[in-house]
N, C-alpha and C positions, 0 to 999 in steps of 0.2 A: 598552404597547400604543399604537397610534402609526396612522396614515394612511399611508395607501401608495398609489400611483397605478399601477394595473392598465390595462392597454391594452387592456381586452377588453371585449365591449358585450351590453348589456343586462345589468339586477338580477339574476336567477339564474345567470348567467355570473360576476356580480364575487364571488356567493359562493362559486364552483368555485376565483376564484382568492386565497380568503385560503391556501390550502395548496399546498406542492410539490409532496406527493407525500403529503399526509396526513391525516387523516380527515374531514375536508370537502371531501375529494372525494367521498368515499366518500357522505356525508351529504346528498351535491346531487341524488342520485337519489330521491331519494323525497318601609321607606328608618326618621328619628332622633324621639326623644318628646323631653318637655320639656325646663325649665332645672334645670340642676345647681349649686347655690351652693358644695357642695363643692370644687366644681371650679372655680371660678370664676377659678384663674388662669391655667388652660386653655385660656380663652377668649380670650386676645390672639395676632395672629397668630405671632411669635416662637415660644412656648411653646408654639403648636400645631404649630405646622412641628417644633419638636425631638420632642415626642412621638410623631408617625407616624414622624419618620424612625429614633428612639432603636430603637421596637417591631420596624421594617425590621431593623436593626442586630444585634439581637438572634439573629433569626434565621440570620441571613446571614450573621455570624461580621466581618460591616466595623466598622471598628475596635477602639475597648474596648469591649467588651459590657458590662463595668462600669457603665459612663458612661448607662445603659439605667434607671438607679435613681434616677430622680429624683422629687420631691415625696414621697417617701416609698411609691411605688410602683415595686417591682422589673418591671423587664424582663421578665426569665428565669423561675424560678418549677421549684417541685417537680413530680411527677406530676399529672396531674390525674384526680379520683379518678374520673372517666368514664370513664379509657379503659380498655377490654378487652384481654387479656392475647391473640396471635396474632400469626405471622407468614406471611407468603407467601413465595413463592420459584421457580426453574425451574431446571434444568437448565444446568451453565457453571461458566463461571468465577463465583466469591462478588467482587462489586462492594464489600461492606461485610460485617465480621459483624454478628449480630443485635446491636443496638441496647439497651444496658440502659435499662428504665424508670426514670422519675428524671431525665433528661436536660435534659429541658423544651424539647430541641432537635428532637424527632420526635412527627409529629401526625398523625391521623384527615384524610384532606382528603375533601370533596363540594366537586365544581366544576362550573359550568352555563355554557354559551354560548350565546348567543341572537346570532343574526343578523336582519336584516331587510332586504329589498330585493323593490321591484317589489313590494309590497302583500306579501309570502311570508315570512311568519318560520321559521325552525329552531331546536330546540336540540338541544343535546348533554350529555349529563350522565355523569360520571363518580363512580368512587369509589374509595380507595385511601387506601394512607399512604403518608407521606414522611420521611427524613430528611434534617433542612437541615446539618445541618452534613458528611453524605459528599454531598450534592447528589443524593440517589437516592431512588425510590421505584417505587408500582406502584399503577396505578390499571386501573382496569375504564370504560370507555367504553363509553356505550348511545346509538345513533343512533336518529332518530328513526323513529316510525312512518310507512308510508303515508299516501295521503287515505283507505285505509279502515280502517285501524286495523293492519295489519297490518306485520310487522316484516321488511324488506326486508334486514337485513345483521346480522350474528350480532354481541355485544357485542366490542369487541376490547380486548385485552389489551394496556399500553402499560408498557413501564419504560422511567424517566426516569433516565440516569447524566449526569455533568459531560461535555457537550459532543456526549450522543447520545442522540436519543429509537430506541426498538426497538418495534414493534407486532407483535403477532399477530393473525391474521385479517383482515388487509388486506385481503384482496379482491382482484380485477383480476386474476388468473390468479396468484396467490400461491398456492403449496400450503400448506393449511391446517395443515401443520405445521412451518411456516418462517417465521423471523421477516424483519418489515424495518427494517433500520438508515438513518435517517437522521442524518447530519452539521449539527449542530442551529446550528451555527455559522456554517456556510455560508448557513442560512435568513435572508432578507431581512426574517424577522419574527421571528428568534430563537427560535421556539417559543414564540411568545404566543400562537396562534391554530392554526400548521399540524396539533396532534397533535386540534384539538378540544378540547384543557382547558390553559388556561395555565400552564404550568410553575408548581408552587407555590412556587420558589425566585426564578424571575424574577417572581412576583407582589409577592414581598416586595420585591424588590433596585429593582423601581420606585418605591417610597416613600420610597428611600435621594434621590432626586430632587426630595422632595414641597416646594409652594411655596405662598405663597397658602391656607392654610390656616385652615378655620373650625372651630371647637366647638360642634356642634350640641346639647349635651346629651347623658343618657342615656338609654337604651333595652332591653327585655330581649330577648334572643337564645339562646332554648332555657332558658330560667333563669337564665341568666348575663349580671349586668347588664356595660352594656360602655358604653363614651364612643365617641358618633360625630363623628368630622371628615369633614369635606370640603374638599374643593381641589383640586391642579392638581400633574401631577409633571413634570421634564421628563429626557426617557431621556434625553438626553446626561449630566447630571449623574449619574443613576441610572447609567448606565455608567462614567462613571470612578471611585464610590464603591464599585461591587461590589467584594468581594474577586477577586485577581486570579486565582484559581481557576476562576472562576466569571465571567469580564467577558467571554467571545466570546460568547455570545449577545447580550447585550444591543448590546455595539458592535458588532454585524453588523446588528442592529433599530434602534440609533443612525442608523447610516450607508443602512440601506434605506430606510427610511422617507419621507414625503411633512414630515410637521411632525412634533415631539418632546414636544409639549403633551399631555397625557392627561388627564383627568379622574379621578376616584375618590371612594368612601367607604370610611372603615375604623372598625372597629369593635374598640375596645380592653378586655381587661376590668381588670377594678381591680388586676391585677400587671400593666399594661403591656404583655401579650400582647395580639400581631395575631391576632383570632377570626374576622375576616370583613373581604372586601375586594372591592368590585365596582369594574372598569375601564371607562368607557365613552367607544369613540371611533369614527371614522364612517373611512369613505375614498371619494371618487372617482375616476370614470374617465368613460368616455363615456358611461356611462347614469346609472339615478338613485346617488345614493351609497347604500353600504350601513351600517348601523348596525352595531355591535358591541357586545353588553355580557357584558362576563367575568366572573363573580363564583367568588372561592376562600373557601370555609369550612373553619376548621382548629379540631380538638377531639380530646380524648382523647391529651391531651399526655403523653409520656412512653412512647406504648404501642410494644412493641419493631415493627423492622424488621425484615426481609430482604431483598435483590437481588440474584439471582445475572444476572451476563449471559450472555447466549446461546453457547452454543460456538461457533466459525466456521464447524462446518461446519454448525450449525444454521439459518444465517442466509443470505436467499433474493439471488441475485445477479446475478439476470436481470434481460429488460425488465417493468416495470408494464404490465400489456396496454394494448394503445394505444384513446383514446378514453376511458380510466379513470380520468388524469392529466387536472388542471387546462389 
């Protein structure tokens, strides 16, 4: 997640245009505890840089995953015994079969985006799972309320496959039972920001980048104690380390982008899994800049998938009603 220099004016405007055509449009109408001696070799930058980026790696299938096993903390890792046994699915072509538990490759995600500009915060909260290793998942996005509590646009339904995000309930003269495909490659932000929840795949695959890394200590996170770093990723690096399945978004977010510096926290538990990871980065244009901060939480490792993709004829292939779009 990266800056980007929008041509459009005033704070509520520049957050119309973190999205193409995708759910912050739709949404514009309405931290680490002590010292760890454990860990204590954790704490030089080196050591910290290879641990966010090992836990990245992990995920995201870039290089040996092996190599993920260091200090005597694995990567990878069995089921985790939180997750609940369930899958989702729609109607299509099958994107992946379900996912056997065990994998350590497919997890529970909640993700929040917080905007702020012009004194006006928003956020966006989803929830779904994911599988990293077919690049696919299914998440439930909830927009936010009114100024009076009331709920202006119905939760939408998002699957995420290698190279396309798909929503239902878009809005904008979309019939409510037709999906819309966007070409996530083509996006100038790779699908870090346009769906409303950052691809949990590209959350990981920017870590594969991470520089400048600190060892804040540990911390508990739902019960699960975890080691927090902090530092600096840079998506160009993060783009040519992705596996090559999976490198257009990022290098379309490489190549859009204003600067390639990101910020982050992540949050590792004692086998080396990424639990939690907040991105935060800002962009201007001709008004104030606007803030961004993304945070992905992953848990209940191992619990199966589903994602079927939409049929062709399911999927809506008109104009977005005008005035709707950014």
């Amino acid at each position: 997640m990266v800056v980007q220099q929008h041509r459009s004016g005033g704070g509520a405007r520049a957050v119309c245009a973190l999205a193409a055509m995708g759910v912050m449009a739709a949404a514009a109408g309405c931290s680490g505890g002590g010292g760890d001696p454990a860990a204590a070799d954790d704490r030089t930058g080196p050591r910290a840089v290879e641990a966010v980026r090992q836990a990245a790696a992990v995920l995201t299938g870039a290089g040996d995953a092996s190599a993920a096993r260091t200090a005597g903390r694995p990567g990878g890792g069995a089921e985790d015994t939180s997750a609940d046994a369930g899958t989702s699915g729609d109607a299509g072509t099958s994107a992946h079969a379900d996912t056997k538990a065990g994998a350590g490759t497919t997890a529970k995600v909640n993700t929040s985006m917080e905007t702020a500009a012009g004194g006006t915060r928003v956020t966006i909260r989803g929830r779904g799972t994911y599988d990293f290793r077919s690049r696919s998942g299914r998440l439930k996005v909830v927009l936010p309320q009114d100024a009076v509590g009331k709920e202006e646009h119905l939760p939408i339904t998002e699957l995420l496959a290698p190279g396309a995000l798909y929503m239902m309930n878009r809005g904008a003269g979309v019939p409510e039972d037709k999906w819309v495909r966007i070409d996530t490659t083509a996006l100038a932000d790779g699908n870090l920001v346009t769906g409303g929840a950052t691809d949990p795949m590209a959350a990981a695959e920017l870590l594969l980048g991470a520089r400048a890394v600190t060892y804040l200590g540990e911390s508990d996170l739902a019960g699960v104690t975890v080691r927090h770093y902090r530092g600096t990723t840079d998506i160009g690096r993060a783009a040519r380390q992705a596996p090559a399945a999976s490198r257009g978004a990022l290098t379309a977010a490489a190549k859009g982008f204003r600067t390639d510096t990101v910020s982050f926290d992540a949050y590792l538990d004692e086998q080396g899994r990424l639990r939690k990871v907040r991105h935060r980065f800002s962009f201007a244009n001709e008004g104030p800049a606007v803030e961004v901060v993304s945070t992905t939480l992953l848990y209940g490792f191992g619990v199966p998938v589903s994602v079927r993709i939409p049929a062709g004829r399911d999927i809506y292939t008109g104009e977005i009603r005008q005035g709707q779009q950014p």
